[in-house]
C-alpha positions in Angstrom: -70.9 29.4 -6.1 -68.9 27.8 -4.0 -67.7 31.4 -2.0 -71.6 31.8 -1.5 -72.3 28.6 0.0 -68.8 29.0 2.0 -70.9 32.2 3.3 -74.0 30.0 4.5 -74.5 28.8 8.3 -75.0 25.5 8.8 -78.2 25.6 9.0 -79.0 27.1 5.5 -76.2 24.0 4.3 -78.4 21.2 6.2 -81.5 22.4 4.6 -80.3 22.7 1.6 -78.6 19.4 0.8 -82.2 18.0 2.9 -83.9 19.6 -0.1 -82.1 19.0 -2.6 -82.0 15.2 -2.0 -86.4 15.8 -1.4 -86.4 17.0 -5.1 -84.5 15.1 -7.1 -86.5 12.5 -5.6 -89.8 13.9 -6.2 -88.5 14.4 -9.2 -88.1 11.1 -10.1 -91.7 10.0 -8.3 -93.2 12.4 -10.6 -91.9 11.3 -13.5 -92.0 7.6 -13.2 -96.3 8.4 -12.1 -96.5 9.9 -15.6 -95.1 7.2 -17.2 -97.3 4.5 -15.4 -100.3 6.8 -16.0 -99.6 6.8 -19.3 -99.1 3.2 -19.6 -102.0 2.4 -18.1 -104.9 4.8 -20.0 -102.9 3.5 -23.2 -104.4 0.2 -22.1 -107.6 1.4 -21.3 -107.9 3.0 -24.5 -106.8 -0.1 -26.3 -109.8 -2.1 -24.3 -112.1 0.7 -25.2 -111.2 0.2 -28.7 -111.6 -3.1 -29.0 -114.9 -2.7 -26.8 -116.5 0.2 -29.0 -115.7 -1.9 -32.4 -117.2 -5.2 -31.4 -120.1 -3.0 -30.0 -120.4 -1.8 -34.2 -119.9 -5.3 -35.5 -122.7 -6.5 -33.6 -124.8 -3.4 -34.4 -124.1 -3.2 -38.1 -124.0 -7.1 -39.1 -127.7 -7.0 -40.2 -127.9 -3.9 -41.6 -124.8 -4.7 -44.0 -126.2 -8.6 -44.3 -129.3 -6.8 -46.1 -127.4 -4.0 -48.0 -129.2 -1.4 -46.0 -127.0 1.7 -46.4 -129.8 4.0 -44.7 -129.4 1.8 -41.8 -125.8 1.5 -41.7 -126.0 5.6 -42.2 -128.2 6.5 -39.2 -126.2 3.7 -36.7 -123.1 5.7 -37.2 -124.7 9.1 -37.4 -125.5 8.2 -33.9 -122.4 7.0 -32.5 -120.3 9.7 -34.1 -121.9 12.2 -31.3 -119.8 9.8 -28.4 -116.5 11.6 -26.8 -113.3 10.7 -28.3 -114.3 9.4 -31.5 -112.5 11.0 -34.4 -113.7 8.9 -37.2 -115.8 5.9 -38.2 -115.8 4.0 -41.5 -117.5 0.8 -42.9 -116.9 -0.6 -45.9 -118.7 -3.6 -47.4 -117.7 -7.1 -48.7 -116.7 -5.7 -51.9 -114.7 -2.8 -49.9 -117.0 0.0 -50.5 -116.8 2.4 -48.1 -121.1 2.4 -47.0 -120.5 5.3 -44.6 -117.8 7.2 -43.2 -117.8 10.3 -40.3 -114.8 11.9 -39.2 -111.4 12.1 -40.5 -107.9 9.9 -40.0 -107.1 11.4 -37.1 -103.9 12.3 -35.1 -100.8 9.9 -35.1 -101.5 9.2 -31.5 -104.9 8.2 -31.5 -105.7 4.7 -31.4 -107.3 2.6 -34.6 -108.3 -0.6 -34.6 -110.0 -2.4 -37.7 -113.1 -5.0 -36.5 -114.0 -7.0 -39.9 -117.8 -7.9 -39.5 -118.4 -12.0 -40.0 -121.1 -14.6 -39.5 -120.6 -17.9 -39.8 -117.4 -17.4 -41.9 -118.7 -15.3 -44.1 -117.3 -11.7 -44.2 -119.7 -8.9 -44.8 -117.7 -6.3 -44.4 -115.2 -4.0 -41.7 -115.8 -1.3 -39.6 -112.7 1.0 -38.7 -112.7 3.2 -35.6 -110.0 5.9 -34.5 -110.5 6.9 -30.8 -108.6 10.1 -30.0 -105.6 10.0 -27.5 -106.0 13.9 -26.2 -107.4 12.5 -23.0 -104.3 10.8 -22.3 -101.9 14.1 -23.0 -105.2 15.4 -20.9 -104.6 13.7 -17.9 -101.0 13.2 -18.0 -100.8 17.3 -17.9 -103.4 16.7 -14.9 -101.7 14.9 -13.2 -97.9 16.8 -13.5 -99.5 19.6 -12.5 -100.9 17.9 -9.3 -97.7 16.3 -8.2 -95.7 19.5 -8.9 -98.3 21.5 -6.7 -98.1 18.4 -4.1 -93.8 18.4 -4.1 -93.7 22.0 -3.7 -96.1 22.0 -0.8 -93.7 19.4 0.6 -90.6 21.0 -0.1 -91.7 24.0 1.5 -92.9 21.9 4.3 -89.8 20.4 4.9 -87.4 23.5 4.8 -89.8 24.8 7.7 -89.5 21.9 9.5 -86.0 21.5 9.0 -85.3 25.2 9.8 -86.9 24.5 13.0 -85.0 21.2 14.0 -82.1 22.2 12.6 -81.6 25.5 14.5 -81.8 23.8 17.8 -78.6 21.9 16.3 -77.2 24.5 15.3 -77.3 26.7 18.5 -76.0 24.0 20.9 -72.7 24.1 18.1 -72.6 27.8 18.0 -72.9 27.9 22.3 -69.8 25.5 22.3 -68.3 27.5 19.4 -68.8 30.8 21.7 -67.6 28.9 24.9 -64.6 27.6 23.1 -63.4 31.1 22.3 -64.2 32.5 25.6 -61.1 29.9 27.0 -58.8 31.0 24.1 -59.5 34.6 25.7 -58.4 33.7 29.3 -62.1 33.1 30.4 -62.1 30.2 32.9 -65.4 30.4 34.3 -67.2 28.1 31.5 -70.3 25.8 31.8 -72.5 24.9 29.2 -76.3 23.9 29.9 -77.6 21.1 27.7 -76.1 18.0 28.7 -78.2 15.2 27.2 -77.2 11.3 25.9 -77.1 12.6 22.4 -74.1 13.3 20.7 -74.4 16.7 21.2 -75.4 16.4 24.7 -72.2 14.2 25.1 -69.9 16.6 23.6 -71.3 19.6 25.6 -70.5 17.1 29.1 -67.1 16.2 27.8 -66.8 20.0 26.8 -67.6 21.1 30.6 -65.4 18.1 32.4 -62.5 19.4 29.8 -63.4 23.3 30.9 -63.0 22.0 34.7 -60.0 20.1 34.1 -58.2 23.5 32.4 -59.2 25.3 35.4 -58.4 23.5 38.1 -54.7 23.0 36.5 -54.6 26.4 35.8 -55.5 27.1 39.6 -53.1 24.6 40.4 -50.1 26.7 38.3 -51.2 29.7 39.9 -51.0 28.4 43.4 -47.3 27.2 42.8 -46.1 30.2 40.7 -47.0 32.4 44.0 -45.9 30.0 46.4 -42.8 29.7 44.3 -42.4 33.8 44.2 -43.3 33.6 48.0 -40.1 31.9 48.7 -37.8 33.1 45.5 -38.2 36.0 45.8 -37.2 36.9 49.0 -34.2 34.5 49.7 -31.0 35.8 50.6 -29.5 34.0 47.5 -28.8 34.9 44.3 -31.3 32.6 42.1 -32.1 33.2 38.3 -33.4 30.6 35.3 -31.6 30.4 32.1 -33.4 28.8 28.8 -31.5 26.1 27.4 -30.1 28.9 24.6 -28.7 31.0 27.9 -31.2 33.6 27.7 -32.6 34.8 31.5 -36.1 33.8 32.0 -36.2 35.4 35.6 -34.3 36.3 38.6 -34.8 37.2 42.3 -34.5 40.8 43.7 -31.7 39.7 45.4 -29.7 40.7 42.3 -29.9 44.4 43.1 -28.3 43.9 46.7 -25.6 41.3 45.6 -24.9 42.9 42.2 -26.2 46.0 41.9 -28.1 45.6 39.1 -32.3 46.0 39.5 -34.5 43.0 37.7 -35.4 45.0 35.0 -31.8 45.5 33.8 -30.7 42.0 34.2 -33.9 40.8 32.2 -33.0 43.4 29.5 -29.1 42.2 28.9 -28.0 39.9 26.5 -25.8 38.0 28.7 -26.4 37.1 32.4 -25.2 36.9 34.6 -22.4 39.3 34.1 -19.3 37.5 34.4 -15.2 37.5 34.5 -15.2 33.6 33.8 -17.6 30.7 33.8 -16.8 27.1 33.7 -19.7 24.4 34.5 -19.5 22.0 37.5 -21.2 18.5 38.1 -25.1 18.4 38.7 -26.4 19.5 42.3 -29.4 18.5 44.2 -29.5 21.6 45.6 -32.5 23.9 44.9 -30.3 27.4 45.4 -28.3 26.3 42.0 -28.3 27.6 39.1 -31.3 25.6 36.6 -31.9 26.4 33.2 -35.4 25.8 31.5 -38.0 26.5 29.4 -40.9 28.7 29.9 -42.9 26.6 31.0 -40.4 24.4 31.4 -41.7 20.8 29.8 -38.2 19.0 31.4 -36.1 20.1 33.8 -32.4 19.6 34.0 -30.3 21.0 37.4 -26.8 21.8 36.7 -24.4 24.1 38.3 -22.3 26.8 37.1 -19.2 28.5 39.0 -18.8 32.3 38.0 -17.1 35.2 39.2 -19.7 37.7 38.7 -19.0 41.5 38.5 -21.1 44.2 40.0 -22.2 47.1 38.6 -19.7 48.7 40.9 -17.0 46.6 38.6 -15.9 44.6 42.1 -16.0 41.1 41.4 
């Protein structure tokens, strides 16, 4: 898992973290929306209930008052036909049961028990159980809604994130690009895209650092030729040793004074070839001998006095 999302571009990571965030969210939308829906036709139900059984005690008080069964038989006959009833049962004073349609019902349905009084006196009850599928019903309704609604918006949002994030992702990819072109000796850099967003920012600071590179690296060349200008065709004998004694370069002169061409000197281990060497006191002046570092980060000027032997042997 985590080499294939090593393998993703940015862009791809963006939207999918952005997405992932968008569902578990939805996610948790969705399912808090069933559970208020549910709470809330469970209290309509209950109302309904209580609604539909007051509706029976009002409708069956005379007939049970008078002991009418055929009365009591045809009122219920006819409310049995209504949606959502599963069964309806009344029973007298003495707990007979007068009439009774439907069964018990299902364990979530709802019941409710309406006893049937006048003036104190009991006369009987009437029990109703009101079925609950409409609830299951709607909740299943109304998943399958928000699930078509989230995935409409997550597939809204990965488009639009595609699109806004590839912009993003470009600009990074142009500096990326640019960035690689200096490490490959390409000087002649500049970005377009400047802005006062970040990015903008970092492109500007991107193409004042690009400028700065080349000028200095201008700058080097300029004094490396003006250097070899002069170096190279003094009359002197001039070469730069690394702080570890190893020859970093010489003039041509070496081939007249010693006999010896450039190549040759550069490839020996020791240089200059000598018969004895002994180090003198610092000189200011610029035909001594200084060792450094290539480029050199600090320079130090010291002196050496050698007898140096040609390739002739002479000394």
């Amino acid at each position: 898992m985590k080499a294939w999302l090593g393998r993703l571009s940015l862009r791809y990571k963006l939207t999918l973290a952005a997405l992932a965030v968008e569902a578990v969210m939805l996610s948790f939308l969705i399912a808090n929306g069933v559970q208020l829906t549910t709470q809330a036709l469970q209290k309509q139900a209950e109302q309904r209930v209580e609604e539909i059984a007051k509706t029976l005690e009002a409708a069956l008080l005379a007939p049970l008052t008078q002991q009418d069964d055929a009365s009591v038989r045809d009122i219920i006959e006819t409310l049995r036909h209504d949606d959502g009833r599963e069964m309806i049962e009344v029973r007298d004073s003495s707990n007979r049961v007068v009439h009774q349609t439907g069964n018990g019902g299902a364990a979530t349905d709802f019941r409710r028990v309406q006893p049937i009084e006048l003036a104190g006196q009991r006369y009987g009850e009437v029990a109703l159980v009101l079925s609950g599928d409409f609830i299951q019903q709607a909740r299943t309704r109304y998943v399958q809604q928000s699930l078509a609604i989230a995935a409409a918006a997550l597939l809204l949002t990965g488009i639009l994130l595609a699109l806004s994030t590839g912009a993003v992702v470009r600009r990074f990819v142009a500096l990326t690009r640019a960035s690689r072109r200096m490490a490959q000796g390409d000087l002649d850099v500049k970005l377009t895209g400047e802005g006062e967003d970040e990015i903008g920012q970092l492109i500007g600071t991107f193409n004042r650092m690009a400028e700065a590179v080349r000028f200095n690296v201008e700058r080097a060349r300029e004094n490396e030729a003006r250097f070899h200008a002069t170096a190279d065709y003094t009359h002197d004998l001039e070469f730069w040793l690394s702080p570890e004694g190893k020859l970093l370069w010489v003039n041509p002169s070496v081939e007249r004074m010693l006999g010896y061409s450039v190549g040759e000197c550069m490839g020996q281990m020791n240089f200059p070839p000598t018969s004895s060497t002994h180090k003198i006191a610092p000189q200011p002046s610029s035909s001594c001998v200084t060792p450094c570092a290539a480029p050199p980060a600090r320079v130090t000027r010291c002196g050496f006095a050698a007898r140096m032997a040609a390739i002739s042997g002479q000394r």
